[in-house]
Structure formats: C-alpha cells, structure tokens
N, C-alpha and C positions, 0 to 999 in steps of 0.2 A: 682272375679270368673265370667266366661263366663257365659250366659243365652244360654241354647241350645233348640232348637228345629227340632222336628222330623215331616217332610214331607213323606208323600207316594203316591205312584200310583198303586194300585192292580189292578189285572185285572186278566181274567180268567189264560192268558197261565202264564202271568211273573210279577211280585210284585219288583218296584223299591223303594227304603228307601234312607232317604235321612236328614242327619244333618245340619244345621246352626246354626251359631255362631252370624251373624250378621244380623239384618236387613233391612240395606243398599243397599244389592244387590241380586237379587232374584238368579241370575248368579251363587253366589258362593257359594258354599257349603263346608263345613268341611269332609265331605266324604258323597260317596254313592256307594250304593250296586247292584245288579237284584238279585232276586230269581226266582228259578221256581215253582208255585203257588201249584200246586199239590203236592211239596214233602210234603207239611207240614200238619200235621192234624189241625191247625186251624192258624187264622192271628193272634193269641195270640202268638205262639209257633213260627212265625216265626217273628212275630219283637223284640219277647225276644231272638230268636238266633244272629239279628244283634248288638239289645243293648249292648250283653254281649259279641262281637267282640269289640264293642268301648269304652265299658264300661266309659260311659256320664250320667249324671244327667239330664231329660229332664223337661223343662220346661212347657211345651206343645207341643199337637201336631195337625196332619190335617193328611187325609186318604182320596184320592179322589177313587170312590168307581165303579167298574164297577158294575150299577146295579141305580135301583131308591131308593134314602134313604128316606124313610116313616116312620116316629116316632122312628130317633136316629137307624134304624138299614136296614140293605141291607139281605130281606131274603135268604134261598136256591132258593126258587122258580121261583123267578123275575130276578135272576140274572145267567150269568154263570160262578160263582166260586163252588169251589168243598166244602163249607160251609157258614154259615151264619154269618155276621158280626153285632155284638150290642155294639152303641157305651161306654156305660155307665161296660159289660163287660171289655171290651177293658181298660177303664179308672181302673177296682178297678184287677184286674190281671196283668195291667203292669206295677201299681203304679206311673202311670204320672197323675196329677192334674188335665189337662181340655183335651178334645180330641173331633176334630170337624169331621164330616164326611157329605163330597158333591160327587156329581155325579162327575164321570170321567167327563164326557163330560163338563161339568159346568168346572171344572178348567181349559180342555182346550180353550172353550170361552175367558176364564178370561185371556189367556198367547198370544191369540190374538195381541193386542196393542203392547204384548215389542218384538215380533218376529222382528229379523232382516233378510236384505236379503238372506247372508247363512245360513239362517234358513227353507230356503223355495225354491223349484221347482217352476214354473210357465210355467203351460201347455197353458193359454192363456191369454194374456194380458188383452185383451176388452179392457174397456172404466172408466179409475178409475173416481170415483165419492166417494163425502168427506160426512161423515155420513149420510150414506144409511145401510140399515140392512144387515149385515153380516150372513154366514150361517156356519156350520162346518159338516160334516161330515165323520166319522170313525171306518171303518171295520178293524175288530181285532179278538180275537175269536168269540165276535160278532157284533152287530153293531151298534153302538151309531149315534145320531143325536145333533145339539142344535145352537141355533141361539143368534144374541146380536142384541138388540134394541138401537137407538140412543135416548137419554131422552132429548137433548138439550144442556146436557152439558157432558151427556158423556157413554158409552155403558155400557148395560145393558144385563146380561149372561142371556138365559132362554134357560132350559132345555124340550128335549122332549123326547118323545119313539114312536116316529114317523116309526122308523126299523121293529114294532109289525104289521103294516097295514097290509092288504094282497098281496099278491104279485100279480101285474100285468102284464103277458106278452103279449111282444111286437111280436112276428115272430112266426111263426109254430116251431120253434124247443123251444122256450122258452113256449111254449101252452102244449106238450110234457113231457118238464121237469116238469111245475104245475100237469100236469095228473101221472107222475111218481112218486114225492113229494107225491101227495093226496094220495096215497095207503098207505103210512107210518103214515103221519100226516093230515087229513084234514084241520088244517088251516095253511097254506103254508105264509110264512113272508117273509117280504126282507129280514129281517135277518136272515133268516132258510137258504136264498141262497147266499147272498151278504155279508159271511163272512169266518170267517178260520173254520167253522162249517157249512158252506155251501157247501165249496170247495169239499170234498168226493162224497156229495150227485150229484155233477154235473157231476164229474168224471164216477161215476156207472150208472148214465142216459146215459150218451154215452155210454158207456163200451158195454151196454147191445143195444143201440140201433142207434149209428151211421155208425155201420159197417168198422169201425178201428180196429185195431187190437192194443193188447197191448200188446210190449215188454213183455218177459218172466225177465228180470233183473227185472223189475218195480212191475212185477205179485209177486215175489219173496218177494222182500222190504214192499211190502202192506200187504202181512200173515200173517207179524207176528208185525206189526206195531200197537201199542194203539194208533197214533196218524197217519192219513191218510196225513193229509192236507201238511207238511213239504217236505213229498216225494213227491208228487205231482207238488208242489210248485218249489222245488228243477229239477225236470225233466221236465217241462216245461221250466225252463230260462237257463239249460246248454247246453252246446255248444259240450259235448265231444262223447254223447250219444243223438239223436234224439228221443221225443218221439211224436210225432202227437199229440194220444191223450189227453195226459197230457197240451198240447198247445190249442187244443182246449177246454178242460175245462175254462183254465185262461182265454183266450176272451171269453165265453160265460159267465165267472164271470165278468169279466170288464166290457163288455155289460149292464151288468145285473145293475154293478153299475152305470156306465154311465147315464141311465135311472132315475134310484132313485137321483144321485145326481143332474139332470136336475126335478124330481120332489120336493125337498126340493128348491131347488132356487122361481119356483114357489107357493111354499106354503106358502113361508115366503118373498116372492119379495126382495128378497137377492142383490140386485143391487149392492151393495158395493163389492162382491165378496163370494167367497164359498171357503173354504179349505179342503182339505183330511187331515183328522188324520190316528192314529190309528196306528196298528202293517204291516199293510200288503201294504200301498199305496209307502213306498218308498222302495218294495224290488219289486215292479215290474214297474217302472217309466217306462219302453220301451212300456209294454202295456197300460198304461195312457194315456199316450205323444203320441198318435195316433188317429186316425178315428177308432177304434175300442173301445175308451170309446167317442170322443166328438161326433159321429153319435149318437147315442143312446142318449147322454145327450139333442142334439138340438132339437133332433127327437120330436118339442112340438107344432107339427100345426102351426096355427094362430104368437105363439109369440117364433118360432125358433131364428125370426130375433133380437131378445133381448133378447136371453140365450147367444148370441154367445158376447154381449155386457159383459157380468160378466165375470169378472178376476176369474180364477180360479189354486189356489195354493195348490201342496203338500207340508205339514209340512212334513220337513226332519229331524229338531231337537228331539231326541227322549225322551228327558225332558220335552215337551212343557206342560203337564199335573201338573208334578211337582212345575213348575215356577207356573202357574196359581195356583195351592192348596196354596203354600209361600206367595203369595200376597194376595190371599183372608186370611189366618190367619191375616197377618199384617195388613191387611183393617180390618177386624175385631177389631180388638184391638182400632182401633182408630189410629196406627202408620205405618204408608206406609211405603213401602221401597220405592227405589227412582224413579222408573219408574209405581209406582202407579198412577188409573185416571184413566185407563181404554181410553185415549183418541184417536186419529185415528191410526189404523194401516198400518204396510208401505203398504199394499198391495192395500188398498182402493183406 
C-alpha cells in the first residue's frame, strides 16, 4: 500500500490541495485541486471536502500558509484569510498523524532552484552571477516578500513581512494616493496598495480624482461586486471594451510595484536575481514587460546602474508554492526527493 501525502497552498483568494504518492519527484502528483478560499467556513472543512473526493489514507502533510506562522498557527489578524489556521487543530479533526505549516512565501523560496525555463518569463536578463542572494516577491491578495541566502553550500529560504513598511511615494500622483489611503487607514503599506486588495483603492483615488470618466458597463459591474479587483483587472487588459481608467489604475499598481520590487533587491542585495510570484504578475506580463514597472524599479539614484544588472523573472508556473512545501516535507524527513539541495537556480 502506497504512503500518500497531502501538500497545500492556501491563500486568501484560492486554496490549492495536492496528493503524492511518491517522493521521487516533487512534479508529480496523484491529483490536485483549487478551491475558492471563502466558500468554506474553515481549512478544516475544506481539506475534508477534498479528502473525501479521493478518499486516501494520508500520511502526512504540509500547508504552506499565506500569513506569518508564529507558534503552530496563522492568526485572523496577521493574515488575509477569512479564518484562523492551528496547526495541531488541523492534525486532531482531520485525523492525519503529523502536519507541518510554513509561510507561503518560504515554500516558494524553496521551489526557486527546481524552476525550469518554462516555468518562468524574464523581463530582464542582467548579468547572471552563481550564488549571490536571490530575492522573491508576490502580490496576490496581498503581498508577500522573502529572500534565500547562499551558506556555501547551498540556499537558504528566509522569510519576511517586509510588504507591512510604509508606503513610499515616488510622483505627485502617488503622494495623492498616500493622502487619499490615510483618510481610511493611517498606516498605508505597500501591501494595502501593491496587491489584489490594493487594486480598488487605486481605482477610487482616481475615480474621484483624475478627471476620467468611467464607463457606465464598469459603474454597473462594481455595485454589485463583493470582489472589486477582478473587474478592474479584467477591464483594463481587454480589448473589446476600452476603459482608460481601469488602465490607469493597473500602471499606477505596476508602478507602485516596480518601485518596491527595485526596494527589496536593495534591502537584501539580491544580485543573483529577483522573481515575481504570486497570483497577479502572470495575468498582467504586458504591464511588467515595459518601462512602466522597470522605470520605477531602477528609479534608485546613485545604484540605478546595478538594479538594471539583476535578472528579473515572473514565475509563470502556478505550482511553484506547492513544489517548494513537497520538498521542504521531504527535506524534513531526512528523504529528498530528487532535485532536493536547494542548489543554483536556472535563473542566476
């Protein structure tokens, strides 16, 4: 009888589950799922809806967790999921034996190294260079950060919540947005703007204050919408229907990112290269892939002339969180799968 175990990726908007049979290859899976995170009243209820689609004996499992995991559990508060997750809950109501729970971001660090080339976009080549510190960052509902250290023999995942800073603008229209933010919230984050939980707020700064006009279809769709950022999202990249404003939101998000992913490269002298995770960088590559994120990213005085040197890639694989959680269990254990090591990846 097979040993299975159960991988996941929750996150605020979509909760991906995920079976193995073997530990050979982090690639394969016996099957996997997405849910959407809110239907469910807790991560209890919705990994016993997938268990008992496949009805498997688990062995063990891993939960990589959007949120900072602080003694076995990911509160409401620090995170944006619509509950709180405890690991040691989780283990005696789903009746699986051991159950390890990291940061999102941490596993995708850790899936760094087995990425291959169609696994990845590359907005700028630069200057690869062989273990130097690598950086990640990914805006999703919101917005994670996290970097890998070289030890000598081999990378090292370290998590941040570097997205919590305050937010810095760069231009009179991003000084505007902070002043418009600060009426809601006084302490305005890059990731209050720089995610899928940002996107609205940018949209109603202009709305109210760039002197665009916005389509009545669009006015329509937003009424009655629990969820802003989609149609936004959707109306700025289609073709059949023009919306300005909706267009100007996304580059002044891209912008916005731009900037913070040229500040993470600096904070952590990221030489090896920096990648885009997350939910939202491969559905808008047109606005990446341009001088409306690499201006803002270079835009760093004195050492412009060596941000432009770091390779910069979108992870386009929407696993990439998953592989990395598969392999940290298997590292764990003492039993790698086969592209365990953590050693250079293709990008550097």
């Amino acid at each position: 009888m097979s040993d299975y175990y159960l991988v996941g990726d929750v996150g605020g908007t979509k909760t991906d589950l995920a079976i193995y049979s073997s530990k050979a290859d982090i690639r394969k899976f016996v099957t996997k799922q997405r849910f959407q995170t809110a239907d469910y009243p807790s991560l209890e209820n919705l990994i016993a809806t997938f268990l008992e689609n496949n009805q498997l004996i688990i062995k063990e499992g891993i939960l990589s967790v959007a949120g900072p995991v602080l003694n076995d559990r990911v509160t409401f508060s620090s995170s944006n999921l619509p509950w709180e997750v405890e690991r040691f809950k989780l283990i005696n109501e789903l009746n699986i034996p051991e159950i390890s729970l990291i940061n999102d971001l941490e596993a995708v660090a850790i899936s760094i190294p087995f990425l291959k080339e169609d696994d990845l976009y590359t907005i700028n080549q630069g200057i690869k260079e062989e273990n130097k510190t690598l950086a990640i960052i990914a805006p999703g509902t919101g917005l994670g950060e996290a970097f890998l250290l070289w030890t000598g023999e081999k990378y090292q995942p370290c998590v941040s919540e570097g997205a919590h800073v305050n937010f810095g603008p760069r231009t009179e229209t991003e000084m505007g947005l902070l002043r418009h933010c600060r009426k809601i919230n006084r302490h305005v984050t890059y990731e209050s703007l720089c995610s899928g939980l940002g996107i609205p707020s940018i949209y109603d700064y202009l709305k109210e204050n760039s002197g665009l006009e916005e389509p009545s279809w669009i006015s329509d769709l937003l009424k009655s919408a629990d969820d802003k950022t989609p149609i936004i999202l959707d109306a700025a990249l289609q073709k059949e229907r023009s919306c300005t404003i909706a267009q100007e939101a996304l580059k002044l998000f891209v912008s916005i990112l731009g900037a913070e992913t040229g500040n993470l490269v600096l904070k952590t002298m990221a030489t090896g290269g920096i990648y885009l995770g997350g939910g939202l960088p491969g559905k808008i590559i047109p606005f990446l892939d341009s001088e409306i994120f690499i201006e803002p990213y270079a835009d760093k005085g004195i050492m412009a002339e060596m941000m432009l040197d770091v390779p910069i890639h979108i992870i386009i694989n929407p696993d990439s969180a998953i592989l990395g959680a598969a392999d940290y269990l298997f590292h764990k254990n003492g039993e790698l799968s086969s592209q365990s090591g953590l050693a250079n990846p293709i990008g550097s």
